[in-house]
C-alpha positions in Angstrom: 18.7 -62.8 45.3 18.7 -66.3 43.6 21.2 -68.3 41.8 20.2 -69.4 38.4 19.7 -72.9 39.7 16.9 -71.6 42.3 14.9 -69.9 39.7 14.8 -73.0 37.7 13.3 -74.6 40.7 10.5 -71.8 41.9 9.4 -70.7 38.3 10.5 -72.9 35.7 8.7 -72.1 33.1 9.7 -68.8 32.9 13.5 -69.8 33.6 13.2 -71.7 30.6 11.7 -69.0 28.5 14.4 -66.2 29.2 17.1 -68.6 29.2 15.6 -69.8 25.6 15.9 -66.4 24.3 19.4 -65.8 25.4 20.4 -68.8 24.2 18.8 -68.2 20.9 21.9 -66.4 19.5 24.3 -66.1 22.2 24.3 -62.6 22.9 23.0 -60.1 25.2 22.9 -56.6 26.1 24.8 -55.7 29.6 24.4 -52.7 31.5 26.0 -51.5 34.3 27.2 -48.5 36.1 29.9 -46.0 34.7 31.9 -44.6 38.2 30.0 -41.2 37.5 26.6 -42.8 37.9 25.5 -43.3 34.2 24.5 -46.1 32.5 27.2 -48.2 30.1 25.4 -50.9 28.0 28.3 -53.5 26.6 27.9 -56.7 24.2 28.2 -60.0 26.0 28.1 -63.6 25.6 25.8 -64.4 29.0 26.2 -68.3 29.6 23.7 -70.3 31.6 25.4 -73.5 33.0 26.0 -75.6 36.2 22.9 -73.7 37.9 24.6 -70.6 37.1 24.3 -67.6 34.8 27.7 -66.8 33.9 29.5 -63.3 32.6 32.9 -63.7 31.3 35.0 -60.4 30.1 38.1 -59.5 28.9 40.4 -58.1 31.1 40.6 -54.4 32.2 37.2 -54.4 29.7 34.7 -51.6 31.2 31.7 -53.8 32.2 34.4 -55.8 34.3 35.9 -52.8 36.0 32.5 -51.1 36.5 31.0 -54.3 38.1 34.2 -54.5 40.1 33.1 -50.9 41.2 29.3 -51.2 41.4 27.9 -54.8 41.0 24.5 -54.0 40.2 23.3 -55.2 36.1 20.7 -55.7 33.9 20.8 -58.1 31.0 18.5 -57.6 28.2 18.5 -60.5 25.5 19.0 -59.9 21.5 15.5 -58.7 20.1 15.2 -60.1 16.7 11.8 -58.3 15.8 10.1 -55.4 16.8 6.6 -57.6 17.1 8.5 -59.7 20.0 7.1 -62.7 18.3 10.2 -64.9 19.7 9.8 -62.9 22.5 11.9 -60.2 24.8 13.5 -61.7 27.7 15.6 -59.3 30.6 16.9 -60.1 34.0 19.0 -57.8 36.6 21.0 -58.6 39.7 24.0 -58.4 41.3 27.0 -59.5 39.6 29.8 -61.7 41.9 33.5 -62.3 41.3 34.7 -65.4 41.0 38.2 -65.6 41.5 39.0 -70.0 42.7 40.8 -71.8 40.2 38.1 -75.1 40.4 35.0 -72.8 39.4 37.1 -70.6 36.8 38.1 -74.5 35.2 34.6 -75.9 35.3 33.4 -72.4 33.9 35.6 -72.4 31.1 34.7 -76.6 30.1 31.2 -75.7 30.3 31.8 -72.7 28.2 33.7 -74.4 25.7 31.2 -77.5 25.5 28.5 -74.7 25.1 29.9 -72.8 22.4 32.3 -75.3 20.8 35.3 -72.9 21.6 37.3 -72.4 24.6 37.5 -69.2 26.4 39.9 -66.4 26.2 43.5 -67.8 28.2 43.0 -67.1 32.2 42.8 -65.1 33.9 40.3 -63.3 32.8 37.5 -61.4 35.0 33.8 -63.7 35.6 31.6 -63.4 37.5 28.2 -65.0 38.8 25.0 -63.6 38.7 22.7 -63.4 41.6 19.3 -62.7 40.1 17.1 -59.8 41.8 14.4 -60.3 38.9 13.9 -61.2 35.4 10.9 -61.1 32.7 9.8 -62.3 29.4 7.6 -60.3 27.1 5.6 -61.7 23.9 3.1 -61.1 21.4 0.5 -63.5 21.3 -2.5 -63.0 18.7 -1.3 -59.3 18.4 -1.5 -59.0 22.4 0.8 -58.9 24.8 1.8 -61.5 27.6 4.3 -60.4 29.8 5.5 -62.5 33.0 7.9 -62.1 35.7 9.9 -63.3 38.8 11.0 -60.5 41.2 12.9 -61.5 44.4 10.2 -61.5 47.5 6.9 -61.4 45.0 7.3 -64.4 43.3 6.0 -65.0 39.8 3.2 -63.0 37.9 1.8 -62.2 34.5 -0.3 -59.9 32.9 -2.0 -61.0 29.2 -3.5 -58.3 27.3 -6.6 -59.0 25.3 
């Protein structure tokens, strides 16, 4: 797995692309696991700072209780259009709980210089994500490019034509 900070290092580019997306509007879809196995997909406000992505919830919220559970996720950015012109970005991982007081403070002045508003009054759950792979896919000249980071493969692409 890789912290957000390491996969702006090994494949830049495309760190900058998904991250670009997400940041676009702020939002993203978050799945996780329900205790019975199924999938729950929840709104969330992903934030990328201090090398970190970063998931913040409200407490007792599902997505935080189910990560507490089962810390496995996928993030899937907000599609605008169905043409993927701006692009469709997605990452997965493993989600970990921060719980020390200096992280949760630097977390909530990054958040707040981010988004121009502070976060919810502690505590509140957050946790870090460890990234096990993410992707971007576009259309470019009415064909798709789709590239990729997965944990022990590195970086690839395939470009229709």
């Amino acid at each position: 797995m890789a912290t957000w900070a390491e996969l702006e290092t090994t494949a830049p580019e495309l760190a900058a692309a998904v991250r670009e997306r997400f940041e676009a509007y702020g939002l993203g879809l978050l799945a996780t696991v329900r205790g019975d196995g199924s999938p729950r997909i929840s709104g969330i406000e992903p934030l990328f700072a201090l090398g970190e992505l970063w998931l913040g919830m409200m407490p007792m919220s599902r997505k935080a209780l189910d990560l507490l559970r089962d810390p496995r996720f996928a993030l899937h950015c907000a599609t605008i259009d169905k043409d993927l012109t701006a692009g469709d970005a997605k990452l997965s991982g493993r989600a970990i709980v921060v719980d020390d007081a200096p992280t949760i403070d630097a977390y909530r002045a990054a958040f707040e210089k981010t988004t121009g508003y502070p976060p919810p009054p502690a505590p509140f759950p957050l946790f870090r994500g460890d990234i096990t792979d993410l992707s971007i896919v576009r259309s470019i000249d009415d064909h798709p490019d789709i590239r990729w980071w997965r944990e022990g493969e590195g970086v690839g692409s395939v470009v229709g034509r």
